[in-house]
C-alpha positions in Angstrom: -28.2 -57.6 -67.3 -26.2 -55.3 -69.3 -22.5 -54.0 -67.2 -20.8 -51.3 -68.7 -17.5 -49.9 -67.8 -14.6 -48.4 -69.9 -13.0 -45.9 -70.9 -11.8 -44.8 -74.6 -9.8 -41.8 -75.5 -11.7 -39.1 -78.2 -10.1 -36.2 -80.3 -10.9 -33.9 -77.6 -12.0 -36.0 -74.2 -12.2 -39.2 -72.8 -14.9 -41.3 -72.9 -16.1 -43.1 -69.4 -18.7 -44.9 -69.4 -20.2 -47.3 -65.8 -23.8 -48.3 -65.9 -25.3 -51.9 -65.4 -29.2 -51.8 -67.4 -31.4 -54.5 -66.3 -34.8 -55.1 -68.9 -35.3 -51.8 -68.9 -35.1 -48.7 -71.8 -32.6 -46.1 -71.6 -32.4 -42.8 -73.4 -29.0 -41.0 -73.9 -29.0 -37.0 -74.5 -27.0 -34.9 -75.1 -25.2 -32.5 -77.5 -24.1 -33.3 -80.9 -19.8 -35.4 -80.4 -20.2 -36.0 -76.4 -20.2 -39.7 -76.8 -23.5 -40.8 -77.4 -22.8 -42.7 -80.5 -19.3 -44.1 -79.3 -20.8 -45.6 -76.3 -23.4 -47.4 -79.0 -20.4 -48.8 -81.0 -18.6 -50.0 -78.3 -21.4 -52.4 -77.0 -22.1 -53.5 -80.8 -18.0 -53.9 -81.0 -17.4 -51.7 -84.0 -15.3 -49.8 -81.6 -13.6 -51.1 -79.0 -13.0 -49.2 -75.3 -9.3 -48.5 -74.1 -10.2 -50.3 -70.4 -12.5 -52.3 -68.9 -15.4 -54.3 -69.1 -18.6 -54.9 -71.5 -20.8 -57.7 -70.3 -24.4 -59.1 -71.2 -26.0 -62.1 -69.1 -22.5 -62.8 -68.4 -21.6 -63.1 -71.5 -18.4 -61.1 -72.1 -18.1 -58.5 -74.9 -14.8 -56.5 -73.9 -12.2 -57.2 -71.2 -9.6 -55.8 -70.9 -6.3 -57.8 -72.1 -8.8 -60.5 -73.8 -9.5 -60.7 -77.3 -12.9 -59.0 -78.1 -16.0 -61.4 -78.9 -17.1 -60.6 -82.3 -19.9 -58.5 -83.7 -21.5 -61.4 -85.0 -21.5 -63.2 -81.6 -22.8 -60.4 -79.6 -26.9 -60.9 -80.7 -27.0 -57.2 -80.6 -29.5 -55.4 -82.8 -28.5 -52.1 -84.2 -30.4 -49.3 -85.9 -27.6 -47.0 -87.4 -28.3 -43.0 -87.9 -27.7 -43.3 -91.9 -29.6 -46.9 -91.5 -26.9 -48.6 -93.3 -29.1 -50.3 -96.0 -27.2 -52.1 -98.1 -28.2 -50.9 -102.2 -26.9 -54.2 -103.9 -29.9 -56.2 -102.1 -34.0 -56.1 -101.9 -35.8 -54.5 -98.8 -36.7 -57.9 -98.0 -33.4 -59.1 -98.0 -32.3 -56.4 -96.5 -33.9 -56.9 -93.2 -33.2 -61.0 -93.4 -29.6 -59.8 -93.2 -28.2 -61.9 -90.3 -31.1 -63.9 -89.5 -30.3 -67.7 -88.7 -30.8 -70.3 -91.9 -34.6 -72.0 -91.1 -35.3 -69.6 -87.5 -38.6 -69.0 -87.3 -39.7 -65.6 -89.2 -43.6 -65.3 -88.0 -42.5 -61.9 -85.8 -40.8 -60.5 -88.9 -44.1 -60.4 -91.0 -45.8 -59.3 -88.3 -43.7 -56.2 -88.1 -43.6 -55.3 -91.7 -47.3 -55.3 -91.4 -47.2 -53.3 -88.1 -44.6 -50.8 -89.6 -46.3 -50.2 -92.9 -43.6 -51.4 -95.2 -45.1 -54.7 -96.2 -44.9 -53.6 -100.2 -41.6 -52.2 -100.0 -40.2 -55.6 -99.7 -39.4 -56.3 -103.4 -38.4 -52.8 -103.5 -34.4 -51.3 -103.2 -33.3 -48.5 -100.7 -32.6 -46.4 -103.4 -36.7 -46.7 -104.5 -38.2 -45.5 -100.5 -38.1 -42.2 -98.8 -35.9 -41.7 -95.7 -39.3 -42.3 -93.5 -39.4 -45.6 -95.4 -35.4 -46.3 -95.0 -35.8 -45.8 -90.8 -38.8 -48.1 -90.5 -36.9 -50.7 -92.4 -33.5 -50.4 -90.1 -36.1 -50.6 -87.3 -37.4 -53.9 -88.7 -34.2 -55.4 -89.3 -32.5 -54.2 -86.3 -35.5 -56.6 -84.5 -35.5 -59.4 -87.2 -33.1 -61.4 -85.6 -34.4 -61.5 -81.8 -30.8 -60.0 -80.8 -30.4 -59.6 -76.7 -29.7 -55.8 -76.6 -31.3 -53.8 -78.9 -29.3 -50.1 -79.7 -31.1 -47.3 -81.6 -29.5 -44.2 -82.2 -31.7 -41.5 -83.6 -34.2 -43.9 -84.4 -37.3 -41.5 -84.9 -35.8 -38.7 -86.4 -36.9 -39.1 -90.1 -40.5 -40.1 -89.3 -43.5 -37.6 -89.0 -45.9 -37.9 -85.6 -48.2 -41.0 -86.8 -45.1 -43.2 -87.6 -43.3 -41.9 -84.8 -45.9 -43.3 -82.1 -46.3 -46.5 -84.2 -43.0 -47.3 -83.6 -42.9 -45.9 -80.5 -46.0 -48.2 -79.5 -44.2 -50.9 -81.5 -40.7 -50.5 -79.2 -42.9 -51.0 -76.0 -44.4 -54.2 -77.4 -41.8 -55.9 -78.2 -39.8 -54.9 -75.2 -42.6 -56.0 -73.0 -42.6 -59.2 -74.9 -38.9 -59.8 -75.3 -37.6 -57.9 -71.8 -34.1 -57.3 -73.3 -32.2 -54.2 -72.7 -32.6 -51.1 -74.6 -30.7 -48.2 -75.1 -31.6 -45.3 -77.9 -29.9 -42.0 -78.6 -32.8 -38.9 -78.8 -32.4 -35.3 -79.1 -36.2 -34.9 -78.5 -37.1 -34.7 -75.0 -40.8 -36.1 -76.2 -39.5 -39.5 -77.5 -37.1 -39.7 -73.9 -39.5 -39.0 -71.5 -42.5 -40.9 -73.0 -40.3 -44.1 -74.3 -37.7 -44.4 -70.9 -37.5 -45.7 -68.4 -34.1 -43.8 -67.3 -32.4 -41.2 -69.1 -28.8 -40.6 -69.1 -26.9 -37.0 -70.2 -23.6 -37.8 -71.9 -21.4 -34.4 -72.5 -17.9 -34.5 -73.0 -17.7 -38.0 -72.3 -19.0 -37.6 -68.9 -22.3 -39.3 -67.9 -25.6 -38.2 -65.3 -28.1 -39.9 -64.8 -31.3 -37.1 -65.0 -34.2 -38.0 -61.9 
C-alpha cells in the first residue's frame, strides 16, 4: 500500500497531494506545470514535500521532521520524460544500472526480447531512435523488481504497435508483480485502457475522475 500526503510549495501554487494506492494502476492528467511530475519526484525522493507523509508497505519515505530515506533505498522504478540514459555506458549496461550484484536477471531478457530491443544492447543511446530510447527506460525502470513503479509520459515517443506492446507488457508484469503503479498521460486512450483510477491534477489540486 502506497500513502501519500504532503504538501510542497511551487512558483505559482501549492502542491497537495492525499491518496493511499493499493496494487492497482493510476493515471494522472492534467495540463502541462499542475504538478503531475512533482508528485512523481517526490515519491522517488528527488524532491522532497514541505509536510507530511510518503509511505510504502510501511516503509517510510518522507515524514515530516525525519531525515528522508534515500533514493537508493526506496525500490522505486522510474521511467523519466527525457529517459535519462546515461551516454558514457552500453544499452545493456544501461538498463543493469542499479540492479543487485548476482540477482537473478531471467525477467530482464525476457523483456528485451518482449520489447524488441534485444540487438540494441551493445549499442549507445546516442546510436537508437527516441522510440528505441523509451523502450529501453521502460526496461530498466522494471530491471530491478522495484515496489512502485512511476512512468511519466511513458508512451509518448512510440507509434500504435509499440504502444500496445508495452501497454500489454505493463499489465503483465503488474498482474505478476501486483506492485503499485502510477503513470503521467496526456492521452485519454492510454488512461482509460491502462487504469484502473485516474486522477486530474491542476494547479496542484487533485480529483479523482469516476
Amino acid at each position: 500500500m502506497l500513502t501519500v500526503d504532503f504538501q510542497k510549495s511551487l512558483e505559482h501554487f501549492k502542491l497537495a497531494c492525499q491518496f493511499q494506492l493499493d496494487d492497482e494502476i493510476m493515471a494522472l492528467v492534467g495540463s502541462s506545470g499542475s504538478g503531475k511530475t512533482t508528485l512523481l519526484n517526490c515519491i522517488a525522493g528527488i524532491v522532497h514535500p514541505d509536510g507530511g507523509q510518503i509511505t510504502l508497505n510501511g516503509r517510510e519515505f518522507f515524514k515530516e521532521g525525519r531525515k528522508p530515506m534515500k533514493i537508493q533505498q526506496r525500490k522505486v522504478g522510474y521511467l523519466f520524460q527525457d529517459y535519462a540514459l546515461f551516454p558514457h555506458l552500453s544499452i545493456e549496461e544501461n538498463i543493469l544500472y542499479g540492479t543487485p550484484r548476482g540477482s537473478d536477471l531471467s525477467h530482464v531478457t525476457e523483456l528485451t526480447n518482449i520489447l524488441g530491443i534485444r540487438r540494441l544492447l551493445t549499442k549507445y543511446p546516442h546510436q537508437i531512435s527516441g522510440g528505441e530510447k523509451q523502450r529501453v527506460a521502460l526496461t530498466r525502470a522494471l530491471a530491478a523488481k522495484p515496489d512502485v513503479l512511476l512512468l511519466d509520459e511513458p508512451f509518448s515517443a512510440l507509434d500504435d504497435d509499440n504502444t500496445r506492446r508495452c501497454q500489454d507488457e505493463l499489465f503483465r508484469i503488474h498482474e505478476h508483480w501486483k506492485i503499485p503503479v502510477i503513470f503521467v498521460t496526456h492521452r485519454k486512450a492510454d488512461a482509460e485502457r491502462l487504469a484502473d483510477r485516474v486522477v486530474r491534477i491542476e494547479k496542484g489540486h487533485m480529483t479523482e475522475q469516476l
